[in-house]
C-alpha angles and dihedrals in degrees: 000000000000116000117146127147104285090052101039092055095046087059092053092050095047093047088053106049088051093059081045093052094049121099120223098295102246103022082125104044116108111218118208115230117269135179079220118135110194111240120214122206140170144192131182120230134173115225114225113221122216095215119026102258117237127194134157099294113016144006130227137181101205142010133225117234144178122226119196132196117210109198136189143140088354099307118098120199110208130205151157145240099197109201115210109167104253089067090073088219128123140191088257089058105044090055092049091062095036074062104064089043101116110176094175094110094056109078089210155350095263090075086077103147089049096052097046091052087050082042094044090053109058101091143344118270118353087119097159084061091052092047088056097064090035091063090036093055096045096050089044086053095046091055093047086051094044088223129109118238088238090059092037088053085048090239125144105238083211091058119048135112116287126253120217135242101229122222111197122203113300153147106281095250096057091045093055085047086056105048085046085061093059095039109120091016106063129042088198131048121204110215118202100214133149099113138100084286107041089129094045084056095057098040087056089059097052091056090074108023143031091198110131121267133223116188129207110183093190095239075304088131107084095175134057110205096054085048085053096055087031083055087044097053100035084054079065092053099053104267110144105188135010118217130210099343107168135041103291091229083057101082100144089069094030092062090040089055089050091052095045090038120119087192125060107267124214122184099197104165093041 
């Protein structure tokens, strides 16, 4: 697989044309009349992790998460508010907004656009609350449709741009654990970096696999100029993009790295 930079960033900037260029999914889609009221609901559940998940700045073996029905006229849309620390949401809170969540103005899922802007609009932030009636309802509206959102969106489901199989910090025997579980299944790893071996990770890696690497150091990297000679030698081993380097307060030397950068940048959490 070839994905350098030139590349990598011409995928991103044809995906997402094609979302742009869509028009609000069902704005064509005739609903027949129903005496139906959608019905939201909600449970917590913990997600139990295989290996213990490292990043720059804390570790976790498992994540809370909130999974949500959406019902209505027989069908039910499902979806998920997943809870990693960082986020600053709970299950407490998530159900406190799902709460206040009241869908009884809106005659039906196919006003999507309508009701994620209500929805939207409830309050500021809790946006893995959001996201959880956002999946629910699309996948609600898709069902009612009978289409898929690939095929609404016009993609190929056979060509689209890889996801990656993430390895968190580890011992070297349990990352290359790790990138063997994803061996035959990803074209592209995601390595969690921005710690003292960051190198030793990486080198570990490619004992077992060429694939192609992209990093996220979690804002582990503090200076820029190390981040600039880690980026510089990771380039030679494989990695094609580096996510979210420096301190996200810290725009001023994240915009200089991306500059000086040799690799795509991409400040995700800033």
């Amino acid at each position: 697989m070839n994905l350098d930079r030139r590349n990598f960033i011409k995928t991103a900037a044809v995906m997402t044309t094609a979302f742009l260029a869509v028009p609000s999914a069902f704005s064509q889609h005739k609903q027949k009349k129903s005496s139906s009221k959608m019905k939201l609901s909600w449970a917590p559940y913990d997600l139990e992790l295989r290996h213990t998940f490292t990043i720059s700045g804390f570790s976790r073996k498992k994540t809370p998460v909130v999974l949500t029905k959406l019902e209505y006229d027989g069908l039910t849309g499902y979806g998920e508010a997943s809870l990693p620390p960082y986020l600053g949401e709970t299950q407490a809170s998530v159900i406190e907004f799902l709460k206040k969540v009241d869908l009884s103005a809106f005659p039906d899922p196919v006003c999507v656009d309508e009701i994620l802007e209500y929805v939207d609009g409830i309050s500021v932030n809790n946006t893995a609350a959001k996201a959880s009636v956002d999946i629910a309802l699309h996948d609600l509206a898709g069902k009612i449709a009978g289409v898929t959102w690939y095929k609404r969106y016009g993609l190929d489901r056979m060509d689209v741009p890889d996801t990656t199989f993430t390895i968190g910090i580890d011992t070297d025997d349990v990352v290359r654990e790790k990138t063997r579980e994803a061996m035959g299944r990803f074209n592209i790893l995601k390595v969690k970096v921005g710690g003292p071996d960051d190198k030793r990770m990486i080198e570990a890696i490619r004992s077992v696999t060429d694939l192609p690497l992209a990093v996220d150091a979690n804002q582990g990297w503090k200076d820029r100029q190390a981040a600039l000679e880690m980026i510089h030698w990771m380039r030679d081993k494989g990695v094609v993009m580096v996510e979210q380097p420096m301190p996200k307060s810290d725009l001023d030397n994240i915009s200089r790295l991306t500059e000086e950068s040799p690799l795509p940048v991409f400040a995700d959490e800033s």
